[in-house]
LUMVEX-618330 format. One record per atom (N, C-alpha, C): atom name; x negated, y negated, z negated. Coordinates in Angstrom, 3 decimals. Atoms other than C-alpha are relative to their C-alpha. Layout:
! LUMVEX-618330
PT   atom         c1         c2         c3
PT     CA          X          Y          Z
...
! end
This chain:
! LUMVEX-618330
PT   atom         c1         c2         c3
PT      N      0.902      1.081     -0.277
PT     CA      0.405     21.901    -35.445
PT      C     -0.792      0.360      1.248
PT      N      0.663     -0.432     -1.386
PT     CA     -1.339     21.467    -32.404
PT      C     -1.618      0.241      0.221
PT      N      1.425     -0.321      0.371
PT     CA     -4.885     22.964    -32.201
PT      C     -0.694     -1.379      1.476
PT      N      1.247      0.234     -0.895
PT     CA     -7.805     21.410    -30.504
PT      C      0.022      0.382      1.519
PT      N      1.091     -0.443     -1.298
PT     CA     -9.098     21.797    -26.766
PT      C     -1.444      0.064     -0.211
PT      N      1.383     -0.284     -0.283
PT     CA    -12.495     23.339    -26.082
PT      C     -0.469      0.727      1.114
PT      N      0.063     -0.419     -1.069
PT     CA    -14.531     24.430    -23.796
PT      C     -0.948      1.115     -0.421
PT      N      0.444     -0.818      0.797
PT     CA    -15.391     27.833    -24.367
PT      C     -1.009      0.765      1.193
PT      N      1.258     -0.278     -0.578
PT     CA    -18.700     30.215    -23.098
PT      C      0.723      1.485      0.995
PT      N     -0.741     -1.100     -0.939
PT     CA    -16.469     32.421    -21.072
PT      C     -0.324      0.118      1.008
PT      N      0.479     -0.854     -1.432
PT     CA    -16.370     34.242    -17.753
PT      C      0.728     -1.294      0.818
PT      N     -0.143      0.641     -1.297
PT     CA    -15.881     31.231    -15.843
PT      C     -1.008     -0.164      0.956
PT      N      0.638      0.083     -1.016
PT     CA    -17.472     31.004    -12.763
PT      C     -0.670     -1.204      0.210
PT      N      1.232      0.911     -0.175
PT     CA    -20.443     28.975    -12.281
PT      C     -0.320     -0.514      1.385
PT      N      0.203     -0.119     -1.521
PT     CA    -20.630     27.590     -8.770
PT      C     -1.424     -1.096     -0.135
PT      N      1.131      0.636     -0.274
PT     CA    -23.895     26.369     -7.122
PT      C     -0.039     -1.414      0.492
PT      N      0.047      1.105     -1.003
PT     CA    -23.113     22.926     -5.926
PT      C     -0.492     -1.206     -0.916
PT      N      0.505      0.879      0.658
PT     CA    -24.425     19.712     -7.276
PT      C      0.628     -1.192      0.485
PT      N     -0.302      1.198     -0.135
PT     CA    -23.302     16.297     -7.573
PT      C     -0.721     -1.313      0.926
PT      N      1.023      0.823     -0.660
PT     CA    -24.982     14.262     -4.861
PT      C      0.764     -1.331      0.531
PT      N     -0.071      1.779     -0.566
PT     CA    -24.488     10.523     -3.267
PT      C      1.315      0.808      1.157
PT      N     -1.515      0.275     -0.585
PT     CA    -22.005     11.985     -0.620
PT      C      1.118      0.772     -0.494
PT      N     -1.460     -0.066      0.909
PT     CA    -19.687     13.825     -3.339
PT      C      0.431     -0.955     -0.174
PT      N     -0.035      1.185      0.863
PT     CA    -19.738     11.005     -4.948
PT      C      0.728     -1.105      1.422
PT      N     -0.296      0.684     -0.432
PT     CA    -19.177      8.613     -1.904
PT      C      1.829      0.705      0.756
PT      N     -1.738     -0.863     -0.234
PT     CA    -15.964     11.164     -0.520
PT      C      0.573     -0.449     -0.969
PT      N     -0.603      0.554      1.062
PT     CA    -14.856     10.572     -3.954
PT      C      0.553     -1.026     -0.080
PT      N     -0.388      1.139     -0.481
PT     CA    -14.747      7.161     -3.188
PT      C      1.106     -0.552      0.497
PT      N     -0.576     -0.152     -1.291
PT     CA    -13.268      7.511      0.114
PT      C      1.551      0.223     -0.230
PT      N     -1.406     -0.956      0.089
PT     CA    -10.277      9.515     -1.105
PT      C      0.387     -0.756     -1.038
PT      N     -0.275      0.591      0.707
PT     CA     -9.867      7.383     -4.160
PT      C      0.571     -1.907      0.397
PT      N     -0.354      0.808     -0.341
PT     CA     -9.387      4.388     -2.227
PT      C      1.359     -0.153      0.430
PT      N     -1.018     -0.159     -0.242
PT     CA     -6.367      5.522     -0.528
PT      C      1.252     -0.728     -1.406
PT      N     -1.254      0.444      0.257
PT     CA     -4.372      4.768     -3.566
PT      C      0.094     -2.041     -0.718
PT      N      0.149      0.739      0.364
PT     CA     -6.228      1.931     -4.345
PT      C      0.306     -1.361      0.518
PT      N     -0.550      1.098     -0.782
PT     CA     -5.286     -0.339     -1.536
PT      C      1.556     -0.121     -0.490
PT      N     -1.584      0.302      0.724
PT     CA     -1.597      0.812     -2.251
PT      C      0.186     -0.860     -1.153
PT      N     -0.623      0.745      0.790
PT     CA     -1.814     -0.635     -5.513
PT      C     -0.812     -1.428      0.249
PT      N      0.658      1.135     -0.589
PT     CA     -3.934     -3.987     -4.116
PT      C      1.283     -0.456      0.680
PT      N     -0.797      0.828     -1.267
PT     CA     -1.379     -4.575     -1.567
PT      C      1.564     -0.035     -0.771
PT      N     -1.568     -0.057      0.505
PT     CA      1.706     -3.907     -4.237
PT      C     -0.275     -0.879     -0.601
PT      N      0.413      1.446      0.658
PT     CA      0.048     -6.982     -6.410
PT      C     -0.078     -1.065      0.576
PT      N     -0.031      0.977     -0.587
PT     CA     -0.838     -9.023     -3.895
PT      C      1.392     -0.242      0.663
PT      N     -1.226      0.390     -0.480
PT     CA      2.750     -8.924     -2.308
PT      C      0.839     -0.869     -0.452
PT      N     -0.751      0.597      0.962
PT     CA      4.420     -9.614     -4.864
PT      C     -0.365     -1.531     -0.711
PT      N      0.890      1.685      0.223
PT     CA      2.330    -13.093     -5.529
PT      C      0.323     -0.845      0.775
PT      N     -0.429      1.066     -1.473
PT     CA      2.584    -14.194     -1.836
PT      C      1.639     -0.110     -0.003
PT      N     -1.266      0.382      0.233
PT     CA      6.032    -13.958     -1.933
PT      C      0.711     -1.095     -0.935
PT      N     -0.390      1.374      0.882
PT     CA      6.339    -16.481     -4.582
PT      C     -0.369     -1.002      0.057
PT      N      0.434      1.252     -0.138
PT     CA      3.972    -18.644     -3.154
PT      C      1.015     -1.300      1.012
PT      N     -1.085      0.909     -0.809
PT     CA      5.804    -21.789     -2.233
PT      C     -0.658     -0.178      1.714
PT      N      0.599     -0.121     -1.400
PT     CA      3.428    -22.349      1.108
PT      C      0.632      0.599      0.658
PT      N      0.162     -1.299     -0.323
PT     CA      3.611    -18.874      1.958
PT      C      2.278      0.024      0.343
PT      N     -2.094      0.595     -0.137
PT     CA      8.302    -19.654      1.588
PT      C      0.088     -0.862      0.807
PT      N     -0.412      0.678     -0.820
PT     CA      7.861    -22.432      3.428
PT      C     -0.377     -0.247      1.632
PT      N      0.433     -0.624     -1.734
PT     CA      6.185    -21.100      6.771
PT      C      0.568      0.873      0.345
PT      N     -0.408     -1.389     -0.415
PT     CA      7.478    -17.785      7.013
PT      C      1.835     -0.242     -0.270
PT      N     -1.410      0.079      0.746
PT     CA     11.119    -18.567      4.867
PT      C      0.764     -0.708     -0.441
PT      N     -1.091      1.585      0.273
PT     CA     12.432    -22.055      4.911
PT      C      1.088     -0.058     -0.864
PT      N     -0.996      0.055      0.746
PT     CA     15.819    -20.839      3.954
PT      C     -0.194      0.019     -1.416
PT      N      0.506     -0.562      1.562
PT     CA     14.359    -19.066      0.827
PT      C     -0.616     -1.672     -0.571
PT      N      0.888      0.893      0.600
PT     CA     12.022    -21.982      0.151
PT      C      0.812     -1.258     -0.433
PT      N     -0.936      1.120      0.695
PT     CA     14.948    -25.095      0.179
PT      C      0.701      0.656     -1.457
PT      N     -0.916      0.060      1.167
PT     CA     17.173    -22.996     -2.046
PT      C     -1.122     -0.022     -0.978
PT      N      0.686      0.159      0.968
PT     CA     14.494    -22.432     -4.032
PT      C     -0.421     -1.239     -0.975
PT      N     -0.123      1.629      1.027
PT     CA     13.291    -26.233     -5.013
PT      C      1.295     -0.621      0.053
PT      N     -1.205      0.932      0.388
PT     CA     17.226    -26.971     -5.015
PT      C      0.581      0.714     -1.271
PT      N     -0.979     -0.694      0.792
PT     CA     18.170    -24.359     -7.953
PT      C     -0.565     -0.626     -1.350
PT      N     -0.432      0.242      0.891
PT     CA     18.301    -25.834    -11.307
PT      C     -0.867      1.105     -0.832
PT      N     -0.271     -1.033      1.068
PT     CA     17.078    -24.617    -14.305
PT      C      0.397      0.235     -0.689
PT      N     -0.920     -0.541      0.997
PT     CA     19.789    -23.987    -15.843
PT      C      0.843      0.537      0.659
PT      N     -0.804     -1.435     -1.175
PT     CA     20.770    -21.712    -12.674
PT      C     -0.090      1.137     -0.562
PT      N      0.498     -1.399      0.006
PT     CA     21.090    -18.291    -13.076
PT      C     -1.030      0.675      0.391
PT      N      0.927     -0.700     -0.246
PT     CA     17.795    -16.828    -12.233
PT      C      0.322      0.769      0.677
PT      N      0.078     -1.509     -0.529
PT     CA     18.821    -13.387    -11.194
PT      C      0.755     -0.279      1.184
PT      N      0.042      0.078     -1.049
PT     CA     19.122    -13.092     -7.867
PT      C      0.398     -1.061      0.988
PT      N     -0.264      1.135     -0.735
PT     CA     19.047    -15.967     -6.764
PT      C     -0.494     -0.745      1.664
PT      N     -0.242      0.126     -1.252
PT     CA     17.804    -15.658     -3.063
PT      C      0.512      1.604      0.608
PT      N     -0.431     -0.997     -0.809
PT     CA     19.562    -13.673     -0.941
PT      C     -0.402      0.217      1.606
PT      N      0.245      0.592     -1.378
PT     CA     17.616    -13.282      2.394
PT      C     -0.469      1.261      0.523
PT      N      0.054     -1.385     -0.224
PT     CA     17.657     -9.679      4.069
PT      C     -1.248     -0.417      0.701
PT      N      1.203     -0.344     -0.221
PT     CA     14.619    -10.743      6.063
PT      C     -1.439      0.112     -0.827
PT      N      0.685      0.045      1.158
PT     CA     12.625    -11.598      3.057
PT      C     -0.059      1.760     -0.625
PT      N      0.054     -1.799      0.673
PT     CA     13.734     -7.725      1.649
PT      C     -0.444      0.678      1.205
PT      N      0.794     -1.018     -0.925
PT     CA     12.821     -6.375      4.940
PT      C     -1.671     -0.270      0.313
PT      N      1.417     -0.069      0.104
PT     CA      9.597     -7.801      4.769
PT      C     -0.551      0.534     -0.936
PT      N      0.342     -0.469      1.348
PT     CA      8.882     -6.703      1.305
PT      C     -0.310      1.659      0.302
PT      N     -0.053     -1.655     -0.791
PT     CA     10.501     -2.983      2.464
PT      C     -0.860      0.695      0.407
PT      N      0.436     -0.557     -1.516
PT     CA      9.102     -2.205      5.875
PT      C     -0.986      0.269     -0.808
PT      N      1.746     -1.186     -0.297
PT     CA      5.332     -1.066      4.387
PT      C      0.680      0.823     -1.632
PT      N     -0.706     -0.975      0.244
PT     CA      7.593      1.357      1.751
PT      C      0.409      0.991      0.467
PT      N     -0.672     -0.222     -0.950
PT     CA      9.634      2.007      4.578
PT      C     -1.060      1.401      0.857
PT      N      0.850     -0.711     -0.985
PT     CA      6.819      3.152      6.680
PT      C     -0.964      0.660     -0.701
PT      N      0.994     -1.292      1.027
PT     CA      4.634      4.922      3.895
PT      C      0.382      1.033      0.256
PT      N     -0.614     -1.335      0.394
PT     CA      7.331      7.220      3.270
PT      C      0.638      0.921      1.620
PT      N      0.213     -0.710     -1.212
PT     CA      7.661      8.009      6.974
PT      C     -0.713      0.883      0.771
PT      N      0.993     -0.323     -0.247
PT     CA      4.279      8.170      7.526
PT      C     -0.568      1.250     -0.573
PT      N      0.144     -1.145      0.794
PT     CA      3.500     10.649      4.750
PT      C      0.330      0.846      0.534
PT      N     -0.918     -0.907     -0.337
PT     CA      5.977     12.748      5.788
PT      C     -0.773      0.648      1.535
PT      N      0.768     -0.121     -1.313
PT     CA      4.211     13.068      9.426
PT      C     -1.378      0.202     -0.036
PT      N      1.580     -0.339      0.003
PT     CA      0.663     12.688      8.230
PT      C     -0.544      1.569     -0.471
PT      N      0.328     -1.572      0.560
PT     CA      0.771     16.611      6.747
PT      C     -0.537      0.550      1.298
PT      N      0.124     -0.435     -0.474
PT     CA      1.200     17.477     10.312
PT      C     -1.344     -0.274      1.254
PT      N      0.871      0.243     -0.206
PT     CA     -1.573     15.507     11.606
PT      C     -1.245      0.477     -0.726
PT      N      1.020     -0.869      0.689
PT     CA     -3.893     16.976      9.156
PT      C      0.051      1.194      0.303
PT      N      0.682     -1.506     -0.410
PT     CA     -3.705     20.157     10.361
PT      C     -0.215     -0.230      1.215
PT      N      0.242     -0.213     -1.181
PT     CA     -4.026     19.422     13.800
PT      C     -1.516     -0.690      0.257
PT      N      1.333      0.820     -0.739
PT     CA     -7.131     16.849     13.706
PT      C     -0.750     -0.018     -1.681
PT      N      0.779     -0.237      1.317
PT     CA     -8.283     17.531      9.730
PT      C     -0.068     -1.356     -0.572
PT      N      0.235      1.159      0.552
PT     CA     -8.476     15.602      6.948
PT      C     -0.725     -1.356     -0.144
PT      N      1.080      1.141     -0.925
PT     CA    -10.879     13.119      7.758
PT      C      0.722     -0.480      0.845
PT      N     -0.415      1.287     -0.724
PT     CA     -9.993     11.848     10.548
PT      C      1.581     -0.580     -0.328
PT      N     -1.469      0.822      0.221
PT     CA     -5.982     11.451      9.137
PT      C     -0.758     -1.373     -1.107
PT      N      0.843      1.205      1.459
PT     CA     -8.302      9.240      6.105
PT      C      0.154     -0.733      1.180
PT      N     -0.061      1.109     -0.698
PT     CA     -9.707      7.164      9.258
PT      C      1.030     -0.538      0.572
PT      N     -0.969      0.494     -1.066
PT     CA     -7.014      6.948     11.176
PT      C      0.983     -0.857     -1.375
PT      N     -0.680      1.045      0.811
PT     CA     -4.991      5.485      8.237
PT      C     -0.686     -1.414     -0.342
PT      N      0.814      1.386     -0.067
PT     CA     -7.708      2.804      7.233
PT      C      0.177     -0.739      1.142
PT      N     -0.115      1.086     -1.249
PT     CA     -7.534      1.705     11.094
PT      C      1.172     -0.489     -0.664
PT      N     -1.660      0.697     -0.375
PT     CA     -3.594      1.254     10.920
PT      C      0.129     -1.448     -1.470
PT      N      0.034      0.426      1.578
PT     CA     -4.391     -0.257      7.127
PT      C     -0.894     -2.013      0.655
PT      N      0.749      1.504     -0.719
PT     CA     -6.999     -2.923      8.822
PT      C      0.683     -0.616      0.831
PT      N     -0.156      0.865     -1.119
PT     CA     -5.526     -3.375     11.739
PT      C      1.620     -0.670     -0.613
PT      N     -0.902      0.891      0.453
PT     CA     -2.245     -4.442      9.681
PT      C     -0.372     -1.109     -0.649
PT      N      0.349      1.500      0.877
PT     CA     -4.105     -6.697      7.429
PT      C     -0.576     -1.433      1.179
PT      N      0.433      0.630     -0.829
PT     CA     -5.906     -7.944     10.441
PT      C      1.522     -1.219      0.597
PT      N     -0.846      0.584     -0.197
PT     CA     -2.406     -8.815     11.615
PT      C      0.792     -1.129     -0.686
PT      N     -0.425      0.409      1.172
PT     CA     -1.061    -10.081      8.426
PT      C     -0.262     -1.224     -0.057
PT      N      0.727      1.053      0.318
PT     CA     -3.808    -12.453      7.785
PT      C     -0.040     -0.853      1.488
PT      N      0.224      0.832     -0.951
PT     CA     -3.229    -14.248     11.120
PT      C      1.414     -0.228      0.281
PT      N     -0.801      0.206      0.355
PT     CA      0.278    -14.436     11.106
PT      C      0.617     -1.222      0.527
PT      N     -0.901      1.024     -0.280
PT     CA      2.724    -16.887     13.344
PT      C      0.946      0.008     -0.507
PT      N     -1.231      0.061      0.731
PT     CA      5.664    -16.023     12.484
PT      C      0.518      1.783     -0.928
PT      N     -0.138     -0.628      0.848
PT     CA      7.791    -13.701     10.540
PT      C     -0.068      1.872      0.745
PT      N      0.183     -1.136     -0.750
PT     CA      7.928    -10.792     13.034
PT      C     -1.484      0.861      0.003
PT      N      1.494     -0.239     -0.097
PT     CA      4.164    -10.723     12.984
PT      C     -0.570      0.710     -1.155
PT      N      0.214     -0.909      1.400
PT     CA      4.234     -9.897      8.875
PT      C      0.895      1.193      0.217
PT      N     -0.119     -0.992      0.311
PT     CA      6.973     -7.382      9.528
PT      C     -1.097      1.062      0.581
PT      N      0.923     -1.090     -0.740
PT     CA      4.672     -5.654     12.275
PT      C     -1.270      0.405     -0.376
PT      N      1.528     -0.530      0.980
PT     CA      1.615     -5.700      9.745
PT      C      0.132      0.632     -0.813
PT      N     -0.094     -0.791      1.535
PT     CA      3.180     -4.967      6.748
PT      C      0.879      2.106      0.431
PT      N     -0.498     -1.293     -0.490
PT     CA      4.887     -1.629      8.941
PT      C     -1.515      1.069     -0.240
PT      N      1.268     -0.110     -0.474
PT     CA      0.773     -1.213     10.053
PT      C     -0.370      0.691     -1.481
PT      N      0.189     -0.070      1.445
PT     CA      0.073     -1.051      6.145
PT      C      0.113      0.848     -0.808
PT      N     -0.827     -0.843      0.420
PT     CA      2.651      0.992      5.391
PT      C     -0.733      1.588      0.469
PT      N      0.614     -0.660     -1.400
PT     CA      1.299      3.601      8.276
PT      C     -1.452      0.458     -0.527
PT      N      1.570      0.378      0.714
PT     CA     -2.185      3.178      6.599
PT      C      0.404      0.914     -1.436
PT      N     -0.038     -0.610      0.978
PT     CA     -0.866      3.897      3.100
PT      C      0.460      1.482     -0.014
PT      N     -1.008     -1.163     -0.602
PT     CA      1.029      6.846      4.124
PT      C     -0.900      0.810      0.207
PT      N      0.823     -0.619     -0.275
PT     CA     -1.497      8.292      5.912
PT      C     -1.520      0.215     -1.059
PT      N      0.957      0.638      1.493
PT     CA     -4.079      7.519      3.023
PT      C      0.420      1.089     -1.320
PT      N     -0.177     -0.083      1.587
PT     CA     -2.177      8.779      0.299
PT      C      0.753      1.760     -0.406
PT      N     -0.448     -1.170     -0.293
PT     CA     -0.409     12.122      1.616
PT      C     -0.718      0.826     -0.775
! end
């Protein structure tokens, strides 16, 4: 059977530091990183279904869509590689980014890789949310990606 956890009066080491407003706000800081990731994996997945949102950016997607039946097959029923590369690309570019942001942290320290991801993070949404055409979401949602990446390393 499995015993208990406790916390026992042992030789652990006692350090002097205290809990103040900018632990606490770092905490924050660093906790956000994954928090946009999962913000921006909810909200994606919404806009993409919005019909509007299909019929500015994804016409094709958006006719088949009000022409399929319901008593179509559901499952996979659009097929539109730019649609998956929009989705992709800020995946795409996380797992790039990551990969690269280690070596930026040692050269310019943690901190500034944090800011520097939030810029690329804003300045994609910035992009995002203004949005002509479809080129414009991949080049935000890349931005995003770039952001999370750097963020989440």
């Amino acid at each position: 059977m499995a015993g208990g956890g406790g916390v026992t009066s042992g030789s652990g080491k006692n350090y002097p530091g205290k809990f103040t407003s900018k632990v606490f706000f770092t905490c924050i800081v660093a906790a956000s990183g994954g928090l946009i990731f999962g913000y921006d994996l909810g909200i994606s997945g919404g806009v993409t279904s919005m019909d509007s949102f299909l019929e500015k950016f994804f016409p094709k997607v958006y006719r088949k869509e009000i022409s399929v039946k319901p008593s179509d097959d559901q499952y996979c029923k659009f097929d539109s590689q730019t649609l998956t590369l929009f989705t992709s690309s800020l995946y795409l570019a996380a797992l790039l980014s990551s990969m690269t942001a280690s070596r930026i942290t040692r050269g310019l320290g943690r901190r500034m890789t944090m800011m520097l991801g939030g810029l690329f993070f804003a300045i994609g949404a910035v992009i995002n949310g203004f949005a002509e055409n479809v080129l414009m979401l991949i080049i935000g949602r890349v931005l995003l990606g770039f952001g999370i990446g750097f963020a989440n390393q």
